[in-house]
C-alpha positions in Angstrom: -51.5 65.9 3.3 -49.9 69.6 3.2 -53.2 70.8 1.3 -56.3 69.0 1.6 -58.6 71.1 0.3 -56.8 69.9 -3.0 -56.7 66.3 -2.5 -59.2 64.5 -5.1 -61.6 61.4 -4.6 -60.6 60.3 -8.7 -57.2 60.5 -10.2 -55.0 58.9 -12.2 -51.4 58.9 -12.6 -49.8 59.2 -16.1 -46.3 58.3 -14.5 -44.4 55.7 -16.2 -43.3 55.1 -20.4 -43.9 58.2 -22.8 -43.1 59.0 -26.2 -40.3 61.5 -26.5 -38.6 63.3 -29.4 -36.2 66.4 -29.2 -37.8 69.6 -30.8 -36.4 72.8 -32.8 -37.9 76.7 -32.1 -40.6 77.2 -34.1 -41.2 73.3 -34.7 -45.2 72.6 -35.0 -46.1 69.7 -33.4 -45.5 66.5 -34.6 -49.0 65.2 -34.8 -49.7 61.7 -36.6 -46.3 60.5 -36.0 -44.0 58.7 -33.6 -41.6 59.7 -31.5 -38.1 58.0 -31.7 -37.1 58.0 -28.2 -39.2 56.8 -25.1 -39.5 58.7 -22.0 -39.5 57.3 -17.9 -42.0 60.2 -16.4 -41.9 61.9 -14.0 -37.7 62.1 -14.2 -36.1 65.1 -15.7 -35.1 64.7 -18.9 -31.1 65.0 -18.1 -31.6 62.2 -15.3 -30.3 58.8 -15.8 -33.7 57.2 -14.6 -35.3 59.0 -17.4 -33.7 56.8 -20.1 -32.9 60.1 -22.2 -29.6 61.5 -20.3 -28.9 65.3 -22.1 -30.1 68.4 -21.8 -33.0 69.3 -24.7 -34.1 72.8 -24.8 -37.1 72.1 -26.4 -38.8 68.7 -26.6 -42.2 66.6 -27.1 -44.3 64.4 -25.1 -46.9 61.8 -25.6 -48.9 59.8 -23.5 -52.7 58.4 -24.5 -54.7 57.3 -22.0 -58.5 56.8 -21.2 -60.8 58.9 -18.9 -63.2 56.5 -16.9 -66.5 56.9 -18.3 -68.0 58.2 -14.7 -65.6 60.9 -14.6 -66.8 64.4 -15.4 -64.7 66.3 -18.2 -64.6 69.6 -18.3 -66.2 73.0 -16.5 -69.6 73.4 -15.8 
């Protein structure tokens, strides 16, 4: 590993299916509703593999997941 004072014991890999929409300056975010498009993380947006295939200059992502219980959250 290049830098393994940075490797980590727990992690989890949010790779795969997102939610995706395009988004306008000044937009606010669109909490509480569903994006229209899906997303193939971690592929850039204008890649093929990503399922989307243009350029966006501004867009949104969303992913839920769950953090184990026995994980620690936060500082401190």
């Amino acid at each position: 590993y290049p830098r393994p004072q940075l490797t980590r014991d727990n992690w989890q890999n949010l790779n795969g299916s997102w939610e995706f929409a395009a988004a306008k300056a000044g937009e606010r975010p669109p909490v509480g509703r569903k994006l229209g498009e899906k997303i193939l993380v971690p592929y850039p947006v204008e890649s093929q593999l990503s399922g989307i295939e243009r350029h966006e200059d501004r867009m949104w992502y969303r992913r839920t997941f769950t953090v184990p219980k026995n994980w620690k959250v936060g500082s401190g």
